[in-house]
PLY file of the C-alpha trace (Angstrom):
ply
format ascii 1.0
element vertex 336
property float x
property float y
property float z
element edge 335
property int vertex1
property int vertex2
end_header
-210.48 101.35 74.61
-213.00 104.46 74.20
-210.62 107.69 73.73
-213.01 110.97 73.61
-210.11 112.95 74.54
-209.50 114.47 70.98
-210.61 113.40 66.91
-207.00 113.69 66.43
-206.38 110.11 68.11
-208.09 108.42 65.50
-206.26 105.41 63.62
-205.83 105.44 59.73
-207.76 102.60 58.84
-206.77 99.50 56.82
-208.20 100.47 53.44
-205.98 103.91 54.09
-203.47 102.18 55.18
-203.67 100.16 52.02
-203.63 103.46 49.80
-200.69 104.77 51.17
-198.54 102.09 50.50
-199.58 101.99 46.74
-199.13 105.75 46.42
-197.00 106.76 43.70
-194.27 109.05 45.14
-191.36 111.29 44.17
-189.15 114.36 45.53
-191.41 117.02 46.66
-189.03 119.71 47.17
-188.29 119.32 43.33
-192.08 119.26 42.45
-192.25 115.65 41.75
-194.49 113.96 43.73
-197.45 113.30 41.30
-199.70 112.01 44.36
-198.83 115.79 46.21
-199.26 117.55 43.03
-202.89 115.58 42.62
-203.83 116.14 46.05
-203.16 119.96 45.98
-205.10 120.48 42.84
-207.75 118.54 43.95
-207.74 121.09 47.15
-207.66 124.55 45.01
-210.39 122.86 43.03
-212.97 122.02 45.98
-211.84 125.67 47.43
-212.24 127.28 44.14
-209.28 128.64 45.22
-205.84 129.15 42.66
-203.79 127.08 44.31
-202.82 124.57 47.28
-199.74 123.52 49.59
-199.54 120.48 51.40
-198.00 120.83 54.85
-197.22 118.26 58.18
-200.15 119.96 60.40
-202.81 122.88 61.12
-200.15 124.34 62.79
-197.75 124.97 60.37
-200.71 125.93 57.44
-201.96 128.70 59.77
-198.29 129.89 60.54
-197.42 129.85 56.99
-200.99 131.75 56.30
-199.60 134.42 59.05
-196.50 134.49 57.81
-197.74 134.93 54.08
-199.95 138.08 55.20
-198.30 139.87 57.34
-194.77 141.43 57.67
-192.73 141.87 60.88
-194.69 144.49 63.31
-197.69 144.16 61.28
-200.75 143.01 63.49
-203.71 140.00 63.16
-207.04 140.23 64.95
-207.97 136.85 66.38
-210.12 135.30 69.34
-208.29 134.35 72.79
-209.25 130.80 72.20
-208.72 130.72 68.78
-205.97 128.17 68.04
-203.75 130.12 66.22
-203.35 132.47 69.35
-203.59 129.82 72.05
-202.76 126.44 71.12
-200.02 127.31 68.26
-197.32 128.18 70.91
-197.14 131.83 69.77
-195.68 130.97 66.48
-196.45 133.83 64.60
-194.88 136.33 67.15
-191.83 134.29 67.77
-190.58 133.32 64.23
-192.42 136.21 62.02
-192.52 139.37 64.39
-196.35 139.15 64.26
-198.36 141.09 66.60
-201.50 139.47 68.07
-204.88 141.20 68.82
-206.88 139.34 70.49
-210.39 139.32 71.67
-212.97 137.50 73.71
-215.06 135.40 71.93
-219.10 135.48 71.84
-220.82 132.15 73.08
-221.38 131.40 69.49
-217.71 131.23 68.30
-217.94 134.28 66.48
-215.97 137.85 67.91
-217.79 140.81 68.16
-217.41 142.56 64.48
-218.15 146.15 66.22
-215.31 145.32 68.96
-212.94 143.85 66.27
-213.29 147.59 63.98
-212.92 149.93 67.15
-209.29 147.74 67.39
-208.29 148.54 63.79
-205.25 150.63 64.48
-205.36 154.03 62.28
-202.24 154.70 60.44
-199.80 156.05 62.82
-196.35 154.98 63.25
-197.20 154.40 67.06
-199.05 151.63 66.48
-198.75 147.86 64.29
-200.23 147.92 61.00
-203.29 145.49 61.28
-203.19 143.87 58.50
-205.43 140.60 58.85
-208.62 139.37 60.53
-207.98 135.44 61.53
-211.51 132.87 62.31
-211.77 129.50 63.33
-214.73 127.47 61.86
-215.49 125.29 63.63
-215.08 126.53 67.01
-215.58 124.39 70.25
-217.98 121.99 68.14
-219.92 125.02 66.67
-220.55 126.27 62.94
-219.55 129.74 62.27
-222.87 130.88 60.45
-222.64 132.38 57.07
-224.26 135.03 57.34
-221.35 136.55 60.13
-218.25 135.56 57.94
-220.03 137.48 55.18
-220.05 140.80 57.40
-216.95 139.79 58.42
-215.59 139.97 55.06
-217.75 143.33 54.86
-215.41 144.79 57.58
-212.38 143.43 55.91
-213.19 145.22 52.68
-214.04 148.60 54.07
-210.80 148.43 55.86
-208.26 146.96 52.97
-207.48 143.92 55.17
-207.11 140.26 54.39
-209.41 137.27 55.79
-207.98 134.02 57.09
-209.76 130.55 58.21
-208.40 128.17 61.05
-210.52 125.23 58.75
-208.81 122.28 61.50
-213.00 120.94 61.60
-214.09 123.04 58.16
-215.59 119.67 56.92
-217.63 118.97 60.43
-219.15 122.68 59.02
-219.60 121.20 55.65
-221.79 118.43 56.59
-223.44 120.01 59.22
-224.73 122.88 56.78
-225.09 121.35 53.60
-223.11 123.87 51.78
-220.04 122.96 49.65
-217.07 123.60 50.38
-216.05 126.28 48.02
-219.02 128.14 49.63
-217.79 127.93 52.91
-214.10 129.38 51.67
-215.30 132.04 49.16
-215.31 134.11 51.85
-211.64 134.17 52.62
-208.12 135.32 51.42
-206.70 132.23 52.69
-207.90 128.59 54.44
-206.00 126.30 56.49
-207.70 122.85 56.12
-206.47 120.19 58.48
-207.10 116.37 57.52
-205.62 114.62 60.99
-208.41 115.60 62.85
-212.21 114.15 61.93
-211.01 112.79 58.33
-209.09 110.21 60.51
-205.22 110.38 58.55
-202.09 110.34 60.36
-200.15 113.36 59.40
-201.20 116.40 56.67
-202.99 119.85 56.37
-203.39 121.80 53.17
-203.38 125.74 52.71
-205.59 127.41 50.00
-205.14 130.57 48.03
-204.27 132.58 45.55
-200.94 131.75 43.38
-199.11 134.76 44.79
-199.94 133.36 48.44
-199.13 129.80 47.94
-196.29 130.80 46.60
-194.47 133.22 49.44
-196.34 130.39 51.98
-194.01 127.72 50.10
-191.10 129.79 50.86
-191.83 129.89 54.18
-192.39 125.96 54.36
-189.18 125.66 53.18
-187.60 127.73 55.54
-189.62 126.37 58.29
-188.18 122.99 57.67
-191.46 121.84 56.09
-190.28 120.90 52.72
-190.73 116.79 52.59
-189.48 114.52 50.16
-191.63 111.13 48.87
-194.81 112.72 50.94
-197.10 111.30 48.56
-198.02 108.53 51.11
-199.63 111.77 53.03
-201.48 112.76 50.34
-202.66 109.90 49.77
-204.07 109.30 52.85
-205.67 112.48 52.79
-206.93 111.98 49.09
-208.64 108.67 50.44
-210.06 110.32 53.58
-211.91 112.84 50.78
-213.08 109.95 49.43
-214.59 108.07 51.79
-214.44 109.73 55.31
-216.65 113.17 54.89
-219.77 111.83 54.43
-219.56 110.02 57.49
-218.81 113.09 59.56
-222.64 112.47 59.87
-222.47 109.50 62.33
-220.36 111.84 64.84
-222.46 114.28 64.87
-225.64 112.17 65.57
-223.37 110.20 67.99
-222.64 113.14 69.89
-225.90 114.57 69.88
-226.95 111.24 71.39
-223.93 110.87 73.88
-225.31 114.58 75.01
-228.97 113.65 75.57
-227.80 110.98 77.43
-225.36 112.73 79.82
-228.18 115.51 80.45
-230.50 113.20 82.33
-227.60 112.34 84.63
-227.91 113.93 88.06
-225.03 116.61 88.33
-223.92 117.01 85.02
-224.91 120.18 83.05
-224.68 119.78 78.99
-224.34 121.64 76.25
-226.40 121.13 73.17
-223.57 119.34 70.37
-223.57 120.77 66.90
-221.00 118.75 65.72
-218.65 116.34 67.15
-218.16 118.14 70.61
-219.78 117.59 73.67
-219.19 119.94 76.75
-219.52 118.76 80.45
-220.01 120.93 83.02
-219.01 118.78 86.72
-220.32 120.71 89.84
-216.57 120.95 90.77
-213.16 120.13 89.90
-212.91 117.04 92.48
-216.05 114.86 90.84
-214.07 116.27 87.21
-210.81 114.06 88.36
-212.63 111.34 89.93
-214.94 110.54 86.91
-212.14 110.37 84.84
-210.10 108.40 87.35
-213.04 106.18 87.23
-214.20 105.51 83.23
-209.89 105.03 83.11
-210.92 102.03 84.97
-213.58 100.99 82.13
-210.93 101.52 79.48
-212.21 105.03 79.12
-210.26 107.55 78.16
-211.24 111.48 79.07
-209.90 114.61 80.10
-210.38 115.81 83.99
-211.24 119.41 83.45
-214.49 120.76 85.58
-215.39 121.84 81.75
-214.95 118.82 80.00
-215.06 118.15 76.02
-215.63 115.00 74.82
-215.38 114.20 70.68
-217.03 111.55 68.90
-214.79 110.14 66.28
-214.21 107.38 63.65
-212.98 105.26 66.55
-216.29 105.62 68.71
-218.95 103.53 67.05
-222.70 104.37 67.24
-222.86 101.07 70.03
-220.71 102.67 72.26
-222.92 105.34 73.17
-225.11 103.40 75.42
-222.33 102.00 77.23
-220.36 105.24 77.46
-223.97 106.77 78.91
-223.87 104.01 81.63
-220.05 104.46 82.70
-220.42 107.76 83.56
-223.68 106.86 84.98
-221.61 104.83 87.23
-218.33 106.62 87.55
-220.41 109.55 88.64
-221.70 107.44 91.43
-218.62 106.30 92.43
-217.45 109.65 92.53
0 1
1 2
2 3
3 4
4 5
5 6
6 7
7 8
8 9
9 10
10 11
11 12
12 13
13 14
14 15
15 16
16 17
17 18
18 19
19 20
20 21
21 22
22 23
23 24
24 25
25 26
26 27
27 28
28 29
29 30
30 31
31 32
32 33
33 34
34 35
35 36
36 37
37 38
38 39
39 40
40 41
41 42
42 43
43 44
44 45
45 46
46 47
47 48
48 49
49 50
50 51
51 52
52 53
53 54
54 55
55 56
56 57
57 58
58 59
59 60
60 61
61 62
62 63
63 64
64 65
65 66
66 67
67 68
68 69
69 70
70 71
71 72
72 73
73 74
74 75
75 76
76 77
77 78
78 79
79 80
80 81
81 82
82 83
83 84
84 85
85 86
86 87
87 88
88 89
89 90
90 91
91 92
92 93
93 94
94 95
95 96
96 97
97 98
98 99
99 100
100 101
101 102
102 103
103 104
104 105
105 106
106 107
107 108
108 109
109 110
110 111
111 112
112 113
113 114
114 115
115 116
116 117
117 118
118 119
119 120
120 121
121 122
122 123
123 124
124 125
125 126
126 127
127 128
128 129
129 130
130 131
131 132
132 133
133 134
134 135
135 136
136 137
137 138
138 139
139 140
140 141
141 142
142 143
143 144
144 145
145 146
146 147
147 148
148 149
149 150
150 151
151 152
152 153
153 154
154 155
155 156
156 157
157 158
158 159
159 160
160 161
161 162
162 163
163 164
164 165
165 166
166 167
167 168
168 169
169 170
170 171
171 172
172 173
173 174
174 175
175 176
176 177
177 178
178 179
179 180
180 181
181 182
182 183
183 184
184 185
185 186
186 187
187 188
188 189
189 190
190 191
191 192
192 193
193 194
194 195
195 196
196 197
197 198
198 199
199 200
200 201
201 202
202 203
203 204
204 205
205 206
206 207
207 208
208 209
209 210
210 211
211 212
212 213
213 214
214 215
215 216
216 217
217 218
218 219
219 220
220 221
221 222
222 223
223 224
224 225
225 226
226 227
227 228
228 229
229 230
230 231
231 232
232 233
233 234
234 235
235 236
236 237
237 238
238 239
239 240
240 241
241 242
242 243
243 244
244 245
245 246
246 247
247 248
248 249
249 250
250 251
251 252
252 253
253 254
254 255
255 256
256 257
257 258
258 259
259 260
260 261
261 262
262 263
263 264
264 265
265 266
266 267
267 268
268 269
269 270
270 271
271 272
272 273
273 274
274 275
275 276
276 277
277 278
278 279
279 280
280 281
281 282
282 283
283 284
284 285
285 286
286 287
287 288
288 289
289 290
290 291
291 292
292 293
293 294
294 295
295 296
296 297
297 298
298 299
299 300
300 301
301 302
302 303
303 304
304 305
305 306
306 307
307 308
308 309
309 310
310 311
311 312
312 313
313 314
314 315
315 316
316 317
317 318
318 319
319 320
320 321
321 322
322 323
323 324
324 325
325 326
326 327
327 328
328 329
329 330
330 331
331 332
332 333
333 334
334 335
């Protein structure tokens, strides 16, 4: 079975498998897991940040990050796809009062800076205090470049606001690049690094940041529910994933690059260049969208059925399934 529906539906492998059941362990919530307390200054270290927090997901680092930053009726600027306005079920307006600005974003997976300062509210008591400017790196498969996030941090300074980073696919932007990964977070106040994606481990995300921030976002966690006991099996997964799955972010990338050149000389199909570890499809219409993917289901292949279609190469799709994935929807395209 071929699954190109997400990198989160990767399996932890048996050598990870192998280090989480050796992983020394103790209670969390008391500060006792050594494996946690390893992990999280192994984080802050990479970051060159002050300190780290483990947490269950991306979705609960970049709520605590929101949370952390910004009071009740205070406001964060963030892009309409961006997942911590979209895909984190509104979590920072529902539990912390947090308003949302949101804007559309470029076709580079930036926002437009010049938009984002013409939405600063002035201080009035009609209007939420913004207080934070949330990216996503990377976005939709593609690298934020450096050279934006450092006039975005411009515009943050002139206005006295804070900087946070979605970081779900930082590493994909890590390899890609070149740079380290304490370059890529310099930039910002705060980073939400998520581990269940492309590094392949079940369960864990980490937040970076200063001492005073980790230590209001561990509050939250705990009020949240997200205070965990003998997690050191997490960590070590994660700690093993550091190890030995960045590096070979590589082979997704030049998997998907090849899985794209491929698709574009199919008749039909428009392509979009992969970065990373995405590909987008573009079907002529919805119909052929839910027939193709009616059809690879056939061929034990699993996609989604959207007219724009992402596929992600992951730990689970070997370099030999390209050809073969190339020549199903060759097929299932016919069929369709």
């Amino acid at each position: 079975m071929l699954d190109l529906r997400s990198d989160t539906v990767t399996q932890p492998t048996a050598a990870m498998r192998e280090r989480m059941a050796a992983a020394p362990v103790g209670d969390d919530v008391f500060g006792d897991d050594p494996t946690i307390n390893a992990l999280q200054q192994r984080m802050a270290d990479m970051t060159g940040k002050e300190a780290a927090l483990l947490a269950s997901s991306g979705t609960q680092t970049n709520l605590l990050a929101l949370l952390s930053h910004c009071q009740r009726g205070e406001e964060y600027l963030v892009g309409q796809e961006y997942h911590t306005y979209r895909y984190e079920a509104g979590g920072a307006a529902v539990l912390g009062g947090i308003v949302p600005q949101p804007f559309e974003i470029e076709a580079d997976g930036t926002l437009d800076l010049a938009a984002v300062e013409k939405r600063i509210k002035p201080n009035d008591p009609h209007f939420p205090i913004t207080r934070l400017l949330a990216l996503e790196n990377t976005h939709t498969g593609k690298v934020i470049p450096a050279e934006y996030i450092a006039q975005a941090r411009e515009l943050v300074n002139r206005h006295q606001l804070q900087l946070h980073l979605d970081g779900a696919r930082l590493f994909n932007a890590v390899v890609a690049t070149g740079d380290s990964l304490h370059q890529h977070c310099a930039p910002f106040d705060s980073v939400s690094i998520c581990f269940s994606k492309g590094l392949g481990t079940p369960i864990g995300s980490v937040l970076v940041g200063d001492r005073a921030f980790i230590e209001r976002a561990h509050r939250w966690r705990k009020m949240l529910g997200g205070g965990m006991r003998q997690a050191g099996v997490i960590a070590a997964a994660m700690d093993y994933a550091l190890d030995h799955h960045v590096a070979r972010l590589a082979e997704d990338h030049a998997n998907a690059e090849a899985l794209a050149a491929g698709l574009a000389q199919l008749p039909s199909l428009n392509v979009e260049p992969a970065q990373t570890n995405m590909v987008y499809i573009n079907y002529p219409s919805a119909e052929v969208a839910q027939k193709v993917s009616a059809e690879l289901r056939k061929m034990d292949i699993i996609v989604g059925s959207s007219q724009r279609l992402r596929l992600v190469t992951h730990l689970g799709i070997p370099s030999t399934s390209i050809p073969h994935l190339i020549s199903a929807f060759s097929t299932a395209l016919e069929l369709a």
